[in-house]
C-alpha positions in Angstrom: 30.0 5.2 10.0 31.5 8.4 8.8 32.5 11.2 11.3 30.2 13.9 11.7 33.3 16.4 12.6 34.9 14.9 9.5 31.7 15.5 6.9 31.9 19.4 8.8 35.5 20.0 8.2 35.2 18.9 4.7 31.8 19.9 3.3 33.3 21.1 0.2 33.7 17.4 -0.8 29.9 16.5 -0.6 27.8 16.0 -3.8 24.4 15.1 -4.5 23.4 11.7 -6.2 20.3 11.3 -8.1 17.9 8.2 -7.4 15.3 8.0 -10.6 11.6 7.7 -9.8 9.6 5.7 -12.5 6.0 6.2 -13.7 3.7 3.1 -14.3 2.1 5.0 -16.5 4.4 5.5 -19.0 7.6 3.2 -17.9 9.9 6.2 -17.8 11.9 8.6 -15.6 9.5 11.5 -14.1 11.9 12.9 -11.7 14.7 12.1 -9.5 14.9 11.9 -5.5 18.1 14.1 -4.4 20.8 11.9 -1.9 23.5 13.6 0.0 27.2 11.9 -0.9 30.6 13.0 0.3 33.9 11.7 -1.5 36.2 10.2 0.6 39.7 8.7 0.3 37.9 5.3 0.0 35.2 5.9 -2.2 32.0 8.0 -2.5 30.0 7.2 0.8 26.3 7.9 1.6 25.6 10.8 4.1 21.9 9.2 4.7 23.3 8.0 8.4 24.3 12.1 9.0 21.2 13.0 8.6 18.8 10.3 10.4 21.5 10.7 13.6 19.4 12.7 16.3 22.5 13.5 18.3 23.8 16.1 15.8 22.8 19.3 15.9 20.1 20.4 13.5 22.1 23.9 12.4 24.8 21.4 11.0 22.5 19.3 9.0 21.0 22.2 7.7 23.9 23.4 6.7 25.3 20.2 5.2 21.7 19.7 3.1 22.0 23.1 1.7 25.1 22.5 -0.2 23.5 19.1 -1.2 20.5 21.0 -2.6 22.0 23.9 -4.4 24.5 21.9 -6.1 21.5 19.5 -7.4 19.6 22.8 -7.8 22.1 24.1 -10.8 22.2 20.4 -12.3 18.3 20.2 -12.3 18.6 23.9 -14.5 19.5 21.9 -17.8 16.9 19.1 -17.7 13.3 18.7 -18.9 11.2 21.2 -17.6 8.8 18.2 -16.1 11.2 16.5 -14.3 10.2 16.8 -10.9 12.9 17.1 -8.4 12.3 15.1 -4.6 14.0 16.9 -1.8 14.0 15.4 1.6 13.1 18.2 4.7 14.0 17.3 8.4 10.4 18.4 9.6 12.0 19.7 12.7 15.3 21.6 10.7 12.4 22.6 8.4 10.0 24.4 11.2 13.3 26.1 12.8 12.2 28.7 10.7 8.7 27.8 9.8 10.0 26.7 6.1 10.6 30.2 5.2 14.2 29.4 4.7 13.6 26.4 2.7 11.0 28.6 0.3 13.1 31.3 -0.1 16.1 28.9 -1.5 13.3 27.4 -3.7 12.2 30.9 -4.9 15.7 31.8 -6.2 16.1 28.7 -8.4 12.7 29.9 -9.9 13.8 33.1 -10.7 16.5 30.6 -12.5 13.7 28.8 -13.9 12.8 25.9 -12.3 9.0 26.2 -11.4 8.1 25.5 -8.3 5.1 23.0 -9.5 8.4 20.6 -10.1 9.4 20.3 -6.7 8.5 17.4 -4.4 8.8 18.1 -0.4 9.3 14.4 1.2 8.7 15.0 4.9 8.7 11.6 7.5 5.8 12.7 9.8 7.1 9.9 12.6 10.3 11.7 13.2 8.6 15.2 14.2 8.5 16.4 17.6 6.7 19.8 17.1 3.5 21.0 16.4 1.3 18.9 13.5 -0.6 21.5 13.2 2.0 24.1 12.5 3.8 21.9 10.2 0.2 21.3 8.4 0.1 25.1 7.9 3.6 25.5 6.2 3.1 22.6 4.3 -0.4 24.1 3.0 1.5 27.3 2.1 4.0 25.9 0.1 1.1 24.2 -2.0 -0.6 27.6 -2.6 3.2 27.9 -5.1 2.4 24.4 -6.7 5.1 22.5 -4.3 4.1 19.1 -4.0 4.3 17.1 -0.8 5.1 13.6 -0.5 5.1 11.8 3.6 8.4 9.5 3.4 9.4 6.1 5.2 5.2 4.5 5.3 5.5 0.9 6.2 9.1 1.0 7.8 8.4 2.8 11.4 5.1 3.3 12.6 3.0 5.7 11.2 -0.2 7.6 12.5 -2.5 7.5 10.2 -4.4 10.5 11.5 -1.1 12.7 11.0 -0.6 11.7 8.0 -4.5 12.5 6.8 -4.0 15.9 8.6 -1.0 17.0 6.4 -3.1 15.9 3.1 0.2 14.8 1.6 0.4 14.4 -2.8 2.4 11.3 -2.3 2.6 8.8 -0.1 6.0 6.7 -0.3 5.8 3.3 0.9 8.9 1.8 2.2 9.7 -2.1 1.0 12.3 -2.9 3.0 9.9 -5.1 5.0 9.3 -7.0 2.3 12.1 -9.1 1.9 10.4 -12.4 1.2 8.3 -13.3 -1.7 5.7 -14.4 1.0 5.0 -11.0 3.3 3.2 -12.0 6.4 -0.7 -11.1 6.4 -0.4 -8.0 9.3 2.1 -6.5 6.6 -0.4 -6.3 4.1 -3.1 -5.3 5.8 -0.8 -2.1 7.1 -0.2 -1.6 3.2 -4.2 -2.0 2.2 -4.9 0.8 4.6 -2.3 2.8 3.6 -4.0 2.4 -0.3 -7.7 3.2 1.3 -5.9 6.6 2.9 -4.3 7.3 -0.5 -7.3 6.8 -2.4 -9.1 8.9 0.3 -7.0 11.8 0.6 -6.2 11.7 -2.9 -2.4 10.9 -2.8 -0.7 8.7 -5.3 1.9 6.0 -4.1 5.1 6.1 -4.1 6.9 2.4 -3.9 10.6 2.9 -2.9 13.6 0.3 -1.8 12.2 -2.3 -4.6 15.4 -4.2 -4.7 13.8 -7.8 -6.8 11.1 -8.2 -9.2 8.7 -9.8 -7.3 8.5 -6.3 -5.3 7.9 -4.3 -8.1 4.8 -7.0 -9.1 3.5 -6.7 -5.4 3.8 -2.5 -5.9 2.1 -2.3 -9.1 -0.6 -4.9 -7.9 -0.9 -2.3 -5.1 -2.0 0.3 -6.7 1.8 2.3 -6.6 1.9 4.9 -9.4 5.4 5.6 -9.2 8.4 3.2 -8.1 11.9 3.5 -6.9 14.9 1.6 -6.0 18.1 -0.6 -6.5 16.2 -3.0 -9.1 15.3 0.1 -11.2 18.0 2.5 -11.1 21.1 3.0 -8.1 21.7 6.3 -7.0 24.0 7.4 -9.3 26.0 11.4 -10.1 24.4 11.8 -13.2 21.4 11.4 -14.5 20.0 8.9 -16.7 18.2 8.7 -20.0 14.3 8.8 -19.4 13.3 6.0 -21.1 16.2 4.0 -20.2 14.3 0.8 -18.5 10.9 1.5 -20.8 11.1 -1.4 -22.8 11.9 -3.8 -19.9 9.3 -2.5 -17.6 6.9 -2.9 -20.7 7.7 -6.3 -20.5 7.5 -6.9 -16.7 4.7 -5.1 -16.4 3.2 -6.9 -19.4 4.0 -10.3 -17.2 2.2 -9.0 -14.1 -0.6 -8.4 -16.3 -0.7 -11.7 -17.7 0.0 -13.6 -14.6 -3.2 -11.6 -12.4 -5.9 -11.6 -15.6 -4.9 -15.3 -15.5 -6.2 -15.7 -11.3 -9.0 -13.6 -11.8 -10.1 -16.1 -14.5 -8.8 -19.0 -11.8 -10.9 -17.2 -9.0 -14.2 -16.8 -11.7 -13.6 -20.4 -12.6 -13.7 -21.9 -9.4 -16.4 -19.6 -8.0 -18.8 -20.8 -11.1 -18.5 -24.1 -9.7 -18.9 -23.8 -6.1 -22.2 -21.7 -7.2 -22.8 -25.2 -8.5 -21.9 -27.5 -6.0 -23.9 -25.3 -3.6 -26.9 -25.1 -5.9 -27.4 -28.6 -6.6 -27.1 -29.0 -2.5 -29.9 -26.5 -1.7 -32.0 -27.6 -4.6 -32.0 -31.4 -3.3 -32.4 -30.4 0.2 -35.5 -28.1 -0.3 -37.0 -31.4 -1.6 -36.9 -32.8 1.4 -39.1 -29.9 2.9 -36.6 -30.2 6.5 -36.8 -28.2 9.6 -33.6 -25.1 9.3 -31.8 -26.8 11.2 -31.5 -30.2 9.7 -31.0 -28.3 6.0 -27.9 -26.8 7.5 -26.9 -29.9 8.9 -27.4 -31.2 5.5 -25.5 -28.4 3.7 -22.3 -29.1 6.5 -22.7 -32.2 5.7 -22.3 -31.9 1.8 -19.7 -29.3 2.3 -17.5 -31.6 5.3 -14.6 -31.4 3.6 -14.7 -27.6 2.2 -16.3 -25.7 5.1 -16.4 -24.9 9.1 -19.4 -22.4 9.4 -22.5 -22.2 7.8 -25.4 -19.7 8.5 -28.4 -17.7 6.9 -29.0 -13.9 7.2 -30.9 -11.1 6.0 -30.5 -8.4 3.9 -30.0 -5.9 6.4 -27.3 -8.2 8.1 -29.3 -10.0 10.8 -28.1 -13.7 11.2 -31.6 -16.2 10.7 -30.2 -19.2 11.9 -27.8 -21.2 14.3 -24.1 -21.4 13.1 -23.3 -24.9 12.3 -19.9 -25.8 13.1 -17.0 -28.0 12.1 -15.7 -29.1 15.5 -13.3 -32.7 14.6 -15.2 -33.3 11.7 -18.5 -33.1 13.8 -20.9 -30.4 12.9 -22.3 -28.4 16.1 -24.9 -26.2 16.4 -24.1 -22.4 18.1 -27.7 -21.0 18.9 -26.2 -18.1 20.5 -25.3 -16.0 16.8 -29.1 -16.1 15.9 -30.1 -12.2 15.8 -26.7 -11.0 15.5 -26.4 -8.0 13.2 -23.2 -8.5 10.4 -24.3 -5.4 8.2 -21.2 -3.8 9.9 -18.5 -5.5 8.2 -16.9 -4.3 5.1 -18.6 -5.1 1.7 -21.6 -6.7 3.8 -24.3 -4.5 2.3 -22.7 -4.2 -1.3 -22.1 -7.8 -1.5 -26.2 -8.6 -0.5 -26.9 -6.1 -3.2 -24.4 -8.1 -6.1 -26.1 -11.6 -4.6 -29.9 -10.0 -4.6 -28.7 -8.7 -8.6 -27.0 -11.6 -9.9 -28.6 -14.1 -8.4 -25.3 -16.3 -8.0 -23.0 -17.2 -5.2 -19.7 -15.9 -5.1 -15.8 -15.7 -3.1 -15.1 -13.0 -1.1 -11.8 -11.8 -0.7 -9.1 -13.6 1.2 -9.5 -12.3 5.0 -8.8 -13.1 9.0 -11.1 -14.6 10.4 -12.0 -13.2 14.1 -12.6 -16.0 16.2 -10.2 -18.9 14.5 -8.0 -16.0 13.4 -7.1 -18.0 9.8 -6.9 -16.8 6.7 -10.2 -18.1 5.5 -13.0 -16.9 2.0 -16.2 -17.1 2.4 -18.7 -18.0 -0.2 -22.1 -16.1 0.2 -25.5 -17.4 -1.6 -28.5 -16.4 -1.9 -31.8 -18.4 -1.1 -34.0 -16.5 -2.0 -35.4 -12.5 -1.5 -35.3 -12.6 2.3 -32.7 -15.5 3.2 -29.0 -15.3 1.9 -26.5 -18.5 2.9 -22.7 -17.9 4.0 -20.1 -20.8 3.9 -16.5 -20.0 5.6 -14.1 -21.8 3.7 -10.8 -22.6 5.8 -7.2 -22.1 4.7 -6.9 -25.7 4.7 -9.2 -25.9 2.0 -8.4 -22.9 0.5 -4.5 -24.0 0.2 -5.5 -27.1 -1.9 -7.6 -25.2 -4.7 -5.7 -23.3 -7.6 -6.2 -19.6 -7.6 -8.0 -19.4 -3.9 -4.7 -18.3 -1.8 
């Protein structure tokens, strides 16, 4: 690690680098995050390590980051006037001042003419020991000029959520460090899925950043990221590149990601068509029989031994009908004690009666965690008829065995 006393004594030898940002939209360059560097005897080194230290003074950083940003500041003066142009902001070196220092710097490059609509604020919330609220209000003021903000470092350090809403951020950057296998664990996603229901709700696009393979830039742009950043798309580099210079290669990856999800969605349809079968031609030959409930679950579990653990029948409004019956070593049980439960609560309960009650077919839901086994599991809802709808949890077992159902 380089000497803070050492990146003080010679500040005349840092430089900014320039890390590209990339559009899904249109698989080109729409602006470029700005990096502190300082050349050294043995190469150009970052100064990320400088500034994330909490031991130095915050006067020296912001000191240090100022000569960073005005030297970018006079590069960004000869580019395309909608390039926009990331700057990161120690929250707290920020609100020494209540970011009038920070404004006014910006102000003088727009009497230059760089508008301030081109400049991105990237602020990480989780490092900010002041007041949210007072940060909140400087932040709102700078977007009264056009200054976009963008909340950095999401999914590496924990984030509150609630913060993050409060400062109604542009941007949302998602860090992807985490994901450094092709198979992220299940909590990881679920962080990332509420992340996307906050961005969607607060009306902030995402940010991927740190992709360093392809297989994170599929599971970004199958996450609803806008923009994307990192090693596999562009280094950090002095100078900056030509816009289009990865167009015609993320054309094609994103072409393949394309491809490879249209082709499970037609798996998923596929293989929901003919459970809505299998399930059909159950009920139909077990209404025959005119059977008491619980001996037509019974029958159901035991048509369904090797694809289900829990069947049931509810309502439209949610209320459970019926006993669970249970998979217990290949033994179906009955759990009286679920009958008048209310479901209506979870996600999609409601919408999903609706798309059952219209339809009239059975279909998957998505892949979730189930509370009480605490598998991954789908569950397949039908419906009886206008006041009786069936549910079938399918385990991962099963699950793991079909094409297109993991």
């Amino acid at each position: 690690m380089l000497d803070p006393l050492d990146i003080l004594t010679n500040i005349e030898d840092v430089i900014p680098y320039y890390q590209a940002v990339f559009s899904a939209e249109e698989q080109k360059v729409i602006g470029y995050e700005v990096l502190g560097r300082i050349k050294t005897k043995s190469g150009v080194k970052s100064l990320g390590a400088f500034f994330s230290d909490p031991s130095i003074p915050e006067e020296y950083k912001a000191d240090v980051e100022l000569r960073v940003v005005r030297q970018a500041l006079a590069a960004f003066l000869d580019t395309d006037s909608d390039l926009l142009i990331f700057i990161n902001q120690d929250a707290n070196v920020l609100m020494m001042d209540h970011g009038e220092g920070f404004l006014n710097l910006l102000m003088e490059y727009k009497e230059k003419g760089i508008e301030l609509n081109r400049f991105v604020v990237e602020i990480t919330e989780q490092y900010f020991e002041g007041d949210i609220e007072q940060l909140q209000h400087v932040l709102t003021y700078y977007r009264t000029y056009g200054i976009k903000v963008a909340v950095d470092n999401i999914g590496k350090d924990s984030s509150n959520l609630d913060r993050i809403a409060l400062l109604s951020p542009d941007l949302l950057k998602i860090d992807l460090q985490p994901l450094k296998m092709a198979s992220p664990s299940p909590s990881y996603e679920y962080v990332l899925y509420s992340i996307s229901l906050l961005a969607r709700k607060i009306g902030a696009a995402l940010l991927y950043e740190d992709i360093e393979a392809n297989f994170q830039l599929q599971y970004a742009w199958r996450n609803g990221g806008r923009y994307f950043q990192g090693h596999y798309l562009q280094s950090p580099q002095e100078q900056f590149v030509e816009r289009d210079v990865l167009k015609k290669r993320l054309k094609a990856e994103f072409h393949q990601f394309i491809s490879h999800e249209k082709k499970k969605l037609e798996i998923l349809f596929e293989q929901s068509d003919q459970f809505d079968k299998k399930v059909h031609q159950l009920v139909t030959e077990l209404k025959k029989g005119n059977q008491s409930e619980d001996d037509f679950l019974l029958g159901l579990g035991n048509g369904l031994i090797d694809c289900s653990f829990r069947i049931y029948m509810c309502n439209e409004d949610g209320v459970q009908l019926t006993k669970n019956v249970y998979k217990q070593d290949r033994e179906w049980i009955f759990q009286p004690e679920y009958i008048g439960k209310n479901w209506s609560w979870r996600p999609y309960f409601l919408e999903n009666i609706i798309k059952m009650r219209t339809m009239r077919k059975g279909f998957f839901s998505d892949l979730y965690s189930d509370n009480e086994t605490g598998e991954m599991i789908r569950t397949f809802s039908y419906p009886m008829d206008h006041e009786r709808y069936l549910f079938i949890d399918l385990p991962y077992s099963y699950l793991f065995e079909q094409d297109g159902l993991i």
